[in-house]
N, C-alpha and C positions, 0 to 999 in steps of 0.2 A: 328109729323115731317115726311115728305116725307122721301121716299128711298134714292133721289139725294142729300136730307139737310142732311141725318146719314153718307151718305158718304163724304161728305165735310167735316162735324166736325170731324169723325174718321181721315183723311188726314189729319187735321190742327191738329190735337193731336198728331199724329204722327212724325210730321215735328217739333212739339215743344220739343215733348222728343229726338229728335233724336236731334238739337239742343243743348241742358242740359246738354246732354251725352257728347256732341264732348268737349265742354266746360269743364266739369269734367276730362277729359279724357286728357288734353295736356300734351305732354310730353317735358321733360327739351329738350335744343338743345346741339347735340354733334357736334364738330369741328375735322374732325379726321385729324392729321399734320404727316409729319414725322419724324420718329423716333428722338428724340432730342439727339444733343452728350452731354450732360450735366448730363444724367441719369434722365429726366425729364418723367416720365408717364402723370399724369394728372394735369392741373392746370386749374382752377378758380379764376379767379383772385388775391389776393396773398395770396390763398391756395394751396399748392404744393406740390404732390407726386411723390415721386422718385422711378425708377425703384424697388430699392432694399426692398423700406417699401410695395410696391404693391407685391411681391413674397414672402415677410415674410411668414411664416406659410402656402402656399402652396407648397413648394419646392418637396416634395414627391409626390405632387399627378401630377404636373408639370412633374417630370423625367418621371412618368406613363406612363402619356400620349405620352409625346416626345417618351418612348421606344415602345411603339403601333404601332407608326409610323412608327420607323426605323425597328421593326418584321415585320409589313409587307410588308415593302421595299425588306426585307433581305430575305424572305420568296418567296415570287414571283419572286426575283433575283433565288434565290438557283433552282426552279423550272426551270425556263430559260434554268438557264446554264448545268441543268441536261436533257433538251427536246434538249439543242443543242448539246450536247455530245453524248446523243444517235444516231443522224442525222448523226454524222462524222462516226457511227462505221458500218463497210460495211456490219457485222450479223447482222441487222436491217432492209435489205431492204426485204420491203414484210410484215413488223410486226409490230403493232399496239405500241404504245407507252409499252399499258400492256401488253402487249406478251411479247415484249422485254425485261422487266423486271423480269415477272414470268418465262423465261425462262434463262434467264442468271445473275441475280443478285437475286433472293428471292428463286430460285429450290432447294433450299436444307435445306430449312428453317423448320424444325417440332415441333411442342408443345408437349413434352411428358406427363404423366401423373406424372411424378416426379416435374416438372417443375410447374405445377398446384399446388399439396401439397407445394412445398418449396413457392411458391405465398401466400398460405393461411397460412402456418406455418409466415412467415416474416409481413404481415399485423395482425395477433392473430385475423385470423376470426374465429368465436365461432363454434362448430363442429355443434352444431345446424342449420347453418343458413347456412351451405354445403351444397348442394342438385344439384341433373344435371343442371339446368338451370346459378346454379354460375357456376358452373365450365366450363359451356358453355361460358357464360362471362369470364370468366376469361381467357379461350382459345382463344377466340378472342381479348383478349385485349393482351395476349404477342405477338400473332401474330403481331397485329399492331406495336407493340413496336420493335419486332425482324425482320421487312421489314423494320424500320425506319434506328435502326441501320445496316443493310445491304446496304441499300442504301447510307447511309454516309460511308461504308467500301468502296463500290465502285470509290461514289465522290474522297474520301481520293486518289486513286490509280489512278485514271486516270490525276487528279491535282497533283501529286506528282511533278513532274518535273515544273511545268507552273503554280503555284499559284494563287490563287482567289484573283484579288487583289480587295478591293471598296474604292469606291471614294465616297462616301457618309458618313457621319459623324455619330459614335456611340456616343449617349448620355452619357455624364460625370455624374456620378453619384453626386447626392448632399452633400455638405460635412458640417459637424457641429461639432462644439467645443464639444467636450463629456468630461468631468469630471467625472475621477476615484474615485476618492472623496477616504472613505477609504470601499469600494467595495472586496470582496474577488478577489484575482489574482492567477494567476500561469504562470511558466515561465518566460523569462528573465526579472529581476527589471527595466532594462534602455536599454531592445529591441528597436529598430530602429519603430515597427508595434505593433501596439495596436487594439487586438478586443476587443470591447466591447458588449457583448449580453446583451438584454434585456430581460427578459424569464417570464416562470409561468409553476409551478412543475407542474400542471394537466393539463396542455397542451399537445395534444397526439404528434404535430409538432414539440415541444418541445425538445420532449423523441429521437424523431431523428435528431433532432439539435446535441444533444449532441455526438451521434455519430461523427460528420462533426467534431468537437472540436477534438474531440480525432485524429480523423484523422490530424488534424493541427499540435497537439504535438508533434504527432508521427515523420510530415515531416518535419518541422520546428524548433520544440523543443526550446531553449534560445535564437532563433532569433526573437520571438511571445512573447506579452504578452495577456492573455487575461484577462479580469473583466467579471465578472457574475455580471449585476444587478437584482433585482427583479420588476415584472412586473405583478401582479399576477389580472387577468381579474377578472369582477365584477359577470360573471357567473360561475364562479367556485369556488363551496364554500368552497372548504379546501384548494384552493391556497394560499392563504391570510396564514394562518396558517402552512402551510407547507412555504414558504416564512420566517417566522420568526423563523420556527426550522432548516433553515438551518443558519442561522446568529446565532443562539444560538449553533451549533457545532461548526461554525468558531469562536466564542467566547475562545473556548479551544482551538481552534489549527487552521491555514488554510487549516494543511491537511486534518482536521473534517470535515471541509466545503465541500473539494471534496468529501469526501467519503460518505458524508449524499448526496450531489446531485446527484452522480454515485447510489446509492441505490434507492432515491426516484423517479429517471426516468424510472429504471429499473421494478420497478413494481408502478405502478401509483394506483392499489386500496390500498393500504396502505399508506391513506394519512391523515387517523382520527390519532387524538391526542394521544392516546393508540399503536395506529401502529406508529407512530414517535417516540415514545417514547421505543417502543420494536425494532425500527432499530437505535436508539443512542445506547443503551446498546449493539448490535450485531457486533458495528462497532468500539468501544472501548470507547465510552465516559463517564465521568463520573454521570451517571444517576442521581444523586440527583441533580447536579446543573442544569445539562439540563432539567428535570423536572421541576424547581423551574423559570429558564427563561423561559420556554415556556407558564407554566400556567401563568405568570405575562405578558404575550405578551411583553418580554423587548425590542426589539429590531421590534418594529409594527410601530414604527417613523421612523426608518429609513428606510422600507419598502416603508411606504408613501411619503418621499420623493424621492425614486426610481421612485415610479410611476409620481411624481410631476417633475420629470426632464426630465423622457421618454416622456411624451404630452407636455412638452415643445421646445423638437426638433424635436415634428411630428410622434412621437412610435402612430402607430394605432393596431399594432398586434402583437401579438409575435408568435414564434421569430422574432426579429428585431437586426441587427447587425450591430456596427460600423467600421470598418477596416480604422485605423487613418483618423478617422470621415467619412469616405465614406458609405453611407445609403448601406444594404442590407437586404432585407425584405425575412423571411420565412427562410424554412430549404433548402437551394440550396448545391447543390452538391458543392463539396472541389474543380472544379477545377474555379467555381465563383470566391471563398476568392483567389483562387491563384494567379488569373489574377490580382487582386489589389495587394496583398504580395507579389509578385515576383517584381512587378513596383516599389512599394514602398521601396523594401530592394536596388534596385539596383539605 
């Protein structure tokens, strides 16, 4: 076969697979309408789904995304209104945005060597793994932190009188039914505010969750109630087991309960079955029972069904919080929960 015939059959082979392919290859046909007032998302002929069954079970990852959005709305807004505020101020003329800054809002800002320790002491960095180059990082990273909140001290005063106001809409956080079930609680019986955490003893995020709690009781005390469920992740292999020796403390008492969780966050290597068992006896329980529930895993079902309820309303991590069902993911600072609790109590 000639050159010009290998090339005609190669082209007719080609053309036939490409053919094959396109065929193989169609795709259904989408009709895109709008928006239905009926709660109608998709239909096919009289198959029908409704807004509400289409957002089922992504509602969390849905606010994510929407709060992505509005940070960085709110973010580049903030920037704005802080390049236009330095423009009205008359010490500005002649000076670089950072000048302006490093000379009147950040000049007095220093990272001691105190301030370094009290960083490492607060995160239990291992004294091993100290060396100039962390604590170089570490210098730089309070600086960033301590121009951040300087620059918000400034915002705060120059807006003190004339408020930021925005016209763009903060995402409503998602809210879900959460059942107490019978959950260890503390504080008011038939408070107005219900948090519910989701947790796991050997989570390090955790250990400062429970901080944020305390903090709550402290400011709120019988106007909160809150439930501790158990959530105990599948890589952590003494969660599961410390999870069921704090249900076998609340078995004796509720206040067992708190006082085995205040211990077991507290120091997180003692979380073998011997050290659970040397912090019941330290905290006043009576050890032979509590030994006898924990080696029997008595209380490992209703663990399981913690877990079985938290991936039922979208728990991807813990901590996960509910504040009369409004989702809060992670260990956020007290004045988060407050912005929901303050709303919700008034």
């Amino acid at each position: 076969m000639g050159l010009k015939l290998r090339l005609v059959a190669i082209s007719i082979l080609i053309t036939a697979f490409a053919l094959s392919c396109s065929k193989g290859n169609t795709k259904p046909t989408y009709k895109y309408r709008a928006a239905s007032s009926d709660g109608v998302a998709i239909k096919v002929g009289k198959i029908v789904i409704t807004e509400k069954d289409l957002v089922k079970g992504l509602e969390t990852d849905l606010y994510e995304i929407e709060n992505k959005k509005f940070d960085l709305k709110f973010n580049k807004a903030n920037s704005m209104i802080i390049e236009k505020l330095m423009e009205q101020d008359p010490k500005k003329k002649g000076l670089s945005n950072d000048e302006y800054m490093n000379k009147y809002i950040v000049s007095k800002i220093k990272i001691t060597a105190n301030d370094i320790n009290n960083f490492i002491k607060e995160k239990n960095i291992p004294a091993g793994q100290v060396n100039p180059q962390i604590k170089e990082r570490i210098k730089q990273y309070l600086m960033v932190e301590k121009r951040k909140g300087a620059l918000d001290d400034w915002l705060a005063a120059k807006t003190k009188k004339t408020p930021i106001e925005v016209f763009f809409t903060k995402p409503r956080r998602p809210t879900f039914d959460v059942a107490v079930g019978n959950a260890p609680t503390i504080g008011g019986a038939s408070a107005k505010v219900e948090v519910v955490e989701f947790s796991d003893f050997q989570c390090p995020f955790c250990s400062k969750a429970s901080v944020i709690l305390k903090q709550i009781k402290q400011k709120y005390g019988k106007k909160v109630k809150i439930a501790f469920k158990q959530y105990p992740l599948p890589f952590h292999a003494q969660a599961k087991i410390a999870a069921v020796a704090s249900l076998c403390a609340n078995d004796q008492d509720t206040k067992y309960f708190w006082k085995m969780h205040d211990a077991m966050f507290a120091d997180q290597s003692k979380l073998a079955v011997n050290d659970l068992k040397a912090t019941a006896k330290k905290i006043g329980l009576n050890s032979a029972n509590f030994d006898k529930c924990l080696d029997s895993k008595k209380f490992l079902s209703q663990v399981e069904k913690d877990v079985e309820q938290g991936q039922a309303i979208g728990v991807k991590s813990t901590p996960t919080f509910f504040v009369n069902g409004q989702l809060i993911q992670g260990a956020q600072p007290i004045e988060v929960f407050s912005e929901i609790i303050d709303s919700e109590l008034k």
